[in-house]
N, C-alpha and C positions, 0 to 999 in steps of 0.2 A: 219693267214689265208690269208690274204691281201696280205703279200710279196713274196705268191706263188699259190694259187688258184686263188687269187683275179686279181692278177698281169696276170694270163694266159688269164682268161677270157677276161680281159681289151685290149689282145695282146701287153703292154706291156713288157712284161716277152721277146715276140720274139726281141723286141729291144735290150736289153741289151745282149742277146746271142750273137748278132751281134759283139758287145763290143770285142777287144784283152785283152780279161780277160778269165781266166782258170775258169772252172767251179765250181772247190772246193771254188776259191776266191771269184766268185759268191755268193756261199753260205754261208759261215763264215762273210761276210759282210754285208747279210740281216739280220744272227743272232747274228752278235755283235747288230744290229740296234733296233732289238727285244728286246735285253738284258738290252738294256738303260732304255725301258720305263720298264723292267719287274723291274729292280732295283730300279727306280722313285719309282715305284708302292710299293718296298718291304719297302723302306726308309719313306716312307710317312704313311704307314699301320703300322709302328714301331714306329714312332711319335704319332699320332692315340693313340696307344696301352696302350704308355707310359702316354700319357693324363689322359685316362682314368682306369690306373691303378692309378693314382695318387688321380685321382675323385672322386673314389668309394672307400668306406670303406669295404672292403676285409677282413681285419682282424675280421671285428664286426659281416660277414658272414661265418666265420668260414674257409675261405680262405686264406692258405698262399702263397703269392706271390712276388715276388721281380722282381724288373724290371728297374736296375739303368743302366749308363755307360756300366760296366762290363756286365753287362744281354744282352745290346746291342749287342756287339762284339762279345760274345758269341753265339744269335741272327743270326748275320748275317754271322760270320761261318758255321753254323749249314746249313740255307738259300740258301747264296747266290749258292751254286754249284746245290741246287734241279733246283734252277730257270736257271743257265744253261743247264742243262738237262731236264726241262719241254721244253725252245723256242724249242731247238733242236729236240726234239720229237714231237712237236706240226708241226716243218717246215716239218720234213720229210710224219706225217699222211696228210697233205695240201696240199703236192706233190702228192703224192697216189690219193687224192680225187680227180674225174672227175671235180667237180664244186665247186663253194663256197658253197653254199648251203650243198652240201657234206660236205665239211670239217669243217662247224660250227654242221653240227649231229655227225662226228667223234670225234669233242673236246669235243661236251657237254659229251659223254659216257666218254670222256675218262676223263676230268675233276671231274666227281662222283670218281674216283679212291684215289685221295687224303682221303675223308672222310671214305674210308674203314679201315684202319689202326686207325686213331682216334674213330672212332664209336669201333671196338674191344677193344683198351685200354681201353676205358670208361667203358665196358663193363664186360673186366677180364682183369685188370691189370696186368701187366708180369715184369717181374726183368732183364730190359735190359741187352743183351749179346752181347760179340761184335761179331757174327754173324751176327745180327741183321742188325749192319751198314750196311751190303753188300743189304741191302734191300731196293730199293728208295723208301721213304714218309714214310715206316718206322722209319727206322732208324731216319731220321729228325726228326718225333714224340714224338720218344724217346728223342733224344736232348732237342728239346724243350720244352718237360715236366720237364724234369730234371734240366734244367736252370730254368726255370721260378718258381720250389720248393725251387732253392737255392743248388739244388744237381750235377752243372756240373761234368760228366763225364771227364774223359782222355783225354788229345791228341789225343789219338791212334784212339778213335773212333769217333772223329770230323775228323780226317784225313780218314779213312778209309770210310766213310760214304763222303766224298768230292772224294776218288778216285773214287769210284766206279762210281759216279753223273757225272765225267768228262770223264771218258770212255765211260761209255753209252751217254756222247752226241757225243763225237770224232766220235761212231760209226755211231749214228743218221747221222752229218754229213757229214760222208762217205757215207751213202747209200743215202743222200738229192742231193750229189754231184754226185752221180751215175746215180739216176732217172734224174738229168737235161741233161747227157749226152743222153737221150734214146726219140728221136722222139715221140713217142707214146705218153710219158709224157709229153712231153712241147707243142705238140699241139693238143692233148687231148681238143676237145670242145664239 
């Protein structure tokens, strides 16, 4: 929200336009910048995780789980490409929003989306398909359940569940890099 609501309001945002930088550079810059701390964030909630998979007796709750090295990588295949397709989708509804204020009630809706897919698995389990990948938060879901049972999937569908996460940010920002071409939006107060 900060590297483009926040940034407008501040009129920040009109200085760096100033800047001999292209607009797209603009943007894949703010969200490589966003990517760092989402990654921090992912890398340290996985540490976290693994603690406490170690802490808790799981097996004696009738929970099986695994969650070594391997799980990790697995983990963060699965992960790292939602998380560049969340910043990317997060800069561009940021862009859109008139204010900050706006754009922390567009993420909050828009952050309840992750738990829609987990709340249905839990609910009626499904026999992942690779369909499925083409689904963002899905598809990862599915990943993640099945790594973390011990039951990684294919290639195919860590890869295809990663293409799709990087396209839809490409596209994100394309249209991040568009809105900053467009007066209306960058001095929207």
């Amino acid at each position: 929200i900060d590297v483009t609501a926040g940034e407008r309001e501040r009129g920040s945002l009109d200085l760096l336009l100033v800047c001999p930088v292209s607009r797209g550079a603009l943007v894949v810059g703010k969200w490589l910048a966003t990517n760092v701390a989402a990654m921090l964030a992912l890398l340290v909630s996985m540490a976290a995780f693994a603690v406490a998979v170690r802490a808790v007796p799981l097996e004696s709750l009738g929970v099986k789980a695994r969650f070594g090295p391997a799980e990790m990588g697995y983990v963060l295949a699965a992960a790292m490409p939602l998380a560049l397709f969340a910043s990317a989708l997060q800069m561009l509804l940021s862009t859109l929003a008139r204010s900050f204020k706006e754009a922390q009630t567009y993420l909050q809706l828009f952050l309840m989306l992750p738990f829609l897919p987990a709340v249905y698995l839990a609910l009626s389990p499904v026999e992942p398909r690779l369909w499925m990948m083409t689904v963002p938060i899905l598809g990862q879901d599915l990943l993640l359940s099945d790594i973390l049972r011990g039951e990684t999937m294919g290639a195919g569908s860590f890869a295809l569940a990663a293409a799709v996460c990087v396209s839809l940010s490409a596209a994100c920002l394309f249209a991040t890099a568009r809105l900053f071409e467009s007066e209306r939006i960058i001095f929207a107060r």
